[in-house]
C-alpha positions, 0 to 999 in steps of 0.5 A: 639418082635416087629421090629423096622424101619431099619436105613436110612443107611440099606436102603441104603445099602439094595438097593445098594446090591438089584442095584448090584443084590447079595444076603443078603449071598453074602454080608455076606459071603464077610463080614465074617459073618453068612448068616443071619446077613444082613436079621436080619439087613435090616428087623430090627430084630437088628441093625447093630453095626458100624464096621459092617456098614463099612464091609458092605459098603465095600463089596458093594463097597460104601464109607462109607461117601457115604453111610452116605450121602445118607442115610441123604437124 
């Protein structure tokens, strides 16, 4: 199964936890889920499903109109 291009958004998110220096486990675990959810995410395995999107931009302490503002940069 071929990867697709991540989102603008998971980028975004990506850097923003790369900034903060957590790991995809960090951030997963304060998300409630599985370890490898963020990986499969950021290298586009899956796409995120929206409520994740907004967890995530949570437990990065982003707002989520921020996020979405940036990633239409």
């Amino acid at each position: 199964m071929a990867k697709a291009r991540p989102h603008p958004i998971v980028a975004q998110l990506r850097q923003r936890r790369e900034d903060l220096g957590l790991t995809q486990a960090t951030v997963a675990h304060r998300m409630g889920r599985g370890p490898t959810s963020i990986s499969h995410w950021e290298t586009g395995v899956y796409a995120p499903p929206v409520e994740a999107v907004a967890e995530w931009a949570t437990a990065l302490g982003v707002h989520l109109t921020l996020a979405l503002k940036g990633a239409s940069r």
